[in-house]
N, C-alpha and C positions, 0 to 999 in steps of 0.2 A: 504494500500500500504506500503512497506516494505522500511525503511527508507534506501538513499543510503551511500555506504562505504564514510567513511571520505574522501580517497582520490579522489572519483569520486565527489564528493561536494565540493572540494577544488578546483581541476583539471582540470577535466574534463567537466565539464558543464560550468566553466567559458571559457577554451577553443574553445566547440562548439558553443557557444553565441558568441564569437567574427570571427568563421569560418561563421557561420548562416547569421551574419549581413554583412560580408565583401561580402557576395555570393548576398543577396540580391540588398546590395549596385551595385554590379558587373553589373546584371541587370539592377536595373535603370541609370548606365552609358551606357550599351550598347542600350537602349531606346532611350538614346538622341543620339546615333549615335557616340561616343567616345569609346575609349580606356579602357577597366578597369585595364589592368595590367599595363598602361602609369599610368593612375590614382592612381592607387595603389605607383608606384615606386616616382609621385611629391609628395603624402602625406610621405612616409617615410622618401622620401629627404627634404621635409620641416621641418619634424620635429627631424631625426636627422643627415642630411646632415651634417653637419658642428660644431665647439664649437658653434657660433653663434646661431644656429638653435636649439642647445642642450640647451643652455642656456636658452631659451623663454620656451621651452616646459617643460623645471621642475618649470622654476617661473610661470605657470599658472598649472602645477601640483602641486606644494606646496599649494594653495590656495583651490583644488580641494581634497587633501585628507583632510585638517581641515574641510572643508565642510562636507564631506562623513563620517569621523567620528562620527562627531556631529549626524548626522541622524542612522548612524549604532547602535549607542551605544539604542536610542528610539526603532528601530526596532528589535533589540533583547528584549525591551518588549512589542514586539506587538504594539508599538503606531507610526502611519504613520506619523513622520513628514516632512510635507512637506514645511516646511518653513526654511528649510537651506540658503537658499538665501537670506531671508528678517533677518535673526539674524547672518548672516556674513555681510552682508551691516552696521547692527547696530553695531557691534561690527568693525568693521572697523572707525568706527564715532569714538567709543571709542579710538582706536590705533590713528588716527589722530591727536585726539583731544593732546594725550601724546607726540606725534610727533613733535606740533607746541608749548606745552610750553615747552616743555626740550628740545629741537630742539640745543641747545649751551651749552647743556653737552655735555656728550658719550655715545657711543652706547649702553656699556655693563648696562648701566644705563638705557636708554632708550628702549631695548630688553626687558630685562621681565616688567617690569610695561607695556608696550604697551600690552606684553602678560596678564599678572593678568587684565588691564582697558576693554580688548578686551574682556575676559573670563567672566568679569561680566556684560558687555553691552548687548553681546551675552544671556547669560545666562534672564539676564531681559526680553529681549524681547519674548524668549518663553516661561516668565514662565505666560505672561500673555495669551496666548492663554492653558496652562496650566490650570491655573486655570478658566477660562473659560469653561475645559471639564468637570473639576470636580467639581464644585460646581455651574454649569448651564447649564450642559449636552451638550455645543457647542461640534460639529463636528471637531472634532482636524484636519481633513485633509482639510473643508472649511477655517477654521480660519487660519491657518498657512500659505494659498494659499492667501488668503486678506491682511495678513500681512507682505507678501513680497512683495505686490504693496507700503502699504501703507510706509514702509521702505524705498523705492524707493524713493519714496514722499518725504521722510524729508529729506533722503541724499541730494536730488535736490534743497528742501528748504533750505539749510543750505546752500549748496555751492554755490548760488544764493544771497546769504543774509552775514549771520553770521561770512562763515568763506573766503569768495573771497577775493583777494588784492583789495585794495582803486582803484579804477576806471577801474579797467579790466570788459570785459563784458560777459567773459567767465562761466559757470559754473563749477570753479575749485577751489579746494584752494591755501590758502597761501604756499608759495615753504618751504619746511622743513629746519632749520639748518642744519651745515655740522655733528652734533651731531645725529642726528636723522638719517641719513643715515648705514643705513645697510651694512658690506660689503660683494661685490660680488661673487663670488664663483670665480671669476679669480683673486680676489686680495687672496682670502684665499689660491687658491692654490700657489699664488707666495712666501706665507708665506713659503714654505719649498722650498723655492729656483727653481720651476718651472716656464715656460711660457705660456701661452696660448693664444688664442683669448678672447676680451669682452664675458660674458658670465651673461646677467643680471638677472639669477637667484640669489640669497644671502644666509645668513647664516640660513635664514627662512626653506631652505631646509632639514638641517639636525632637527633642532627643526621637522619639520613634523613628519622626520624618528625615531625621538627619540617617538613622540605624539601615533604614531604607535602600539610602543611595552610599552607604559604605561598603553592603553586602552586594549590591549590587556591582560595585566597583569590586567587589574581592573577587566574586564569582566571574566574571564578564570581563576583566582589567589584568588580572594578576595570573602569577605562574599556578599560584594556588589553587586558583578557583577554576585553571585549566585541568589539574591532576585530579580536583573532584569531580568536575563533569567527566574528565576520560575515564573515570574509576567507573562511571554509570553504568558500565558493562563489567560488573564481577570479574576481572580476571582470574582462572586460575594458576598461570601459572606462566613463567615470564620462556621466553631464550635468548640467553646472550649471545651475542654475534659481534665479534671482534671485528673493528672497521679499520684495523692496523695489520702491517707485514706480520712484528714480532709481539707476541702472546707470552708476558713473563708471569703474571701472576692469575690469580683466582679472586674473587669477590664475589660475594651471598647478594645476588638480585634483592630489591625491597619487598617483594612481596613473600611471605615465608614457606609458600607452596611451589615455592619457584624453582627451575631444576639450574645447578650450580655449573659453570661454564668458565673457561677461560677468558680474560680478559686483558688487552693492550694496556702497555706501560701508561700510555700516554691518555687515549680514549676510548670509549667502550659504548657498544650501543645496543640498545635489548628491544628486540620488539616481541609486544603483548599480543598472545594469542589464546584464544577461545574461543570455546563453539557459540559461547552468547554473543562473541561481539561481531559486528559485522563487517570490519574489516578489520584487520592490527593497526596497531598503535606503536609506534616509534618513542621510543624515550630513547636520552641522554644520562647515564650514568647509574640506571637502574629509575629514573623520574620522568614521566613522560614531559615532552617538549611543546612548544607551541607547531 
């Protein structure tokens, strides 16, 4: 089947997926006996009726594209993970956790280390279902689905336990300092001398929008975000191919399934092959190349 034009994969099928779903939606409203286009018009007005209304749905949009990146960047190489939920929950513990001890400083202090503590909480937590695929063949997409209950889990133990006020019987935490508060996208914009309604989305917003076009640049820009795409075909197993006269040494291919081959003094070049991919892929020193 003949891959489609960029703009119809950009465009176009994200379009007809959200026409697809609102028609089905449409039906199971008119099942129960309701309204769809009533329906249609409270869900727009809920979400962007009003500043107010605006303002909830980019603060639970901002939460939703960190999420989705994290997973997108995996699925560009083929790996389903499905555990974005349980490594934003962890990584949430992390921001917290920065939130209640520097809570009486300031924000712009409290802002990125919440971001750097959050990145590496997050990061922990799936590297252990990570390593679990690869060096004991667990199912990345059971493991990551387990590990967002068990995530759940400690969140609840923790704010049951560790981090609750002295005698409240909530499971919630300690209230942040006035340091630790983010400000809201209606104080930002009062900054240039406008007014608006509360709007308690915050400055987390533009961080998304900025998170955005950096992943976009890693995946799309960089050597990096070439070796994840070219990884999107599973390889199992590399051949090195000497592109020199003389062959002095040996060197273990990156991938660990790889079969071990001689390699030039100088330069060495392996090309990836498998029955998933559909054609090889040429690396440079055991790394695929542009």
């Amino acid at each position: 089947m003949l891959p489609l034009p960029k703009w119809a994969d950009g465009f176009l099928v994200p379009l007809l997926s959200v026409c697809l779903a609102l028609f089905i939606s449409g039906l199971v409203v008119l099942a129960i006996g309701e309204d769809p286009v009533k329906a249609v018009q409270i869900m727009v007005t809920g979400a962007f009726g009003s500043t107010y209304n605006l303002g909830f749905t980019l603060f639970y949009f901002t939460n939703f594209v960190f999420t989705g990146l994290a997973v997108a960047i995996a699925f560009h190489a083929a790996q389903f993970n499905i555990g974005g939920e349980g490594q934003a929950l962890f990584a949430g513990i992390g921001a917290a956790l920065v939130g209640l001890g520097l809570g009486e400083t300031h924000w712009l202090l409290v802002l990125p280390l919440g971001i750097l503590i959050a990145f590496l909480f997050g990061a922990a937590w799936a590297a252990i279902p990570a390593y679990l695929q690869v060096r004991r063949g667990s199912h990345i997409v059971i493991t990551t689905i387990m590990f967002n209950y068990i995530a759940a889990g400690l969140l609840v133990a923790l704010l049951s336990n560790l981090l609750k006020p002295i005698g409240a019987s909530a499971p919630q935490s300690r209230t942040f300092g006035e340091g630790a508060h983010l400000p809201r996208l209606d104080e930002v914009i009062g900054w240039f001398g406008l007014e608006t309604q509360r709007m308690e989305s915050n400055v987390m917003f533009f961080v998304a929008l900025l998170a955005c076009a950096v992943v976009w640049l890693l995946l799309w820009r960089t050597h990096l975000g070439y070796e994840v795409r070219a990884y999107r075909s599973s390889p199992t197993w590399l051949r090195v191919s000497v592109m020199n006269k003389s062959a002095t040494s040996t060197r273990k291919p990156w991938h660990r399934s790889a079969q071990r081959s001689s390699r030039s003094s100088s330069v060495a070049f392996c090309v990836v092959c498998s029955p998933e991919l559909p054609r090889p892929i040429l690396a440079w020193s055991g790394r695929p190349i542009r």
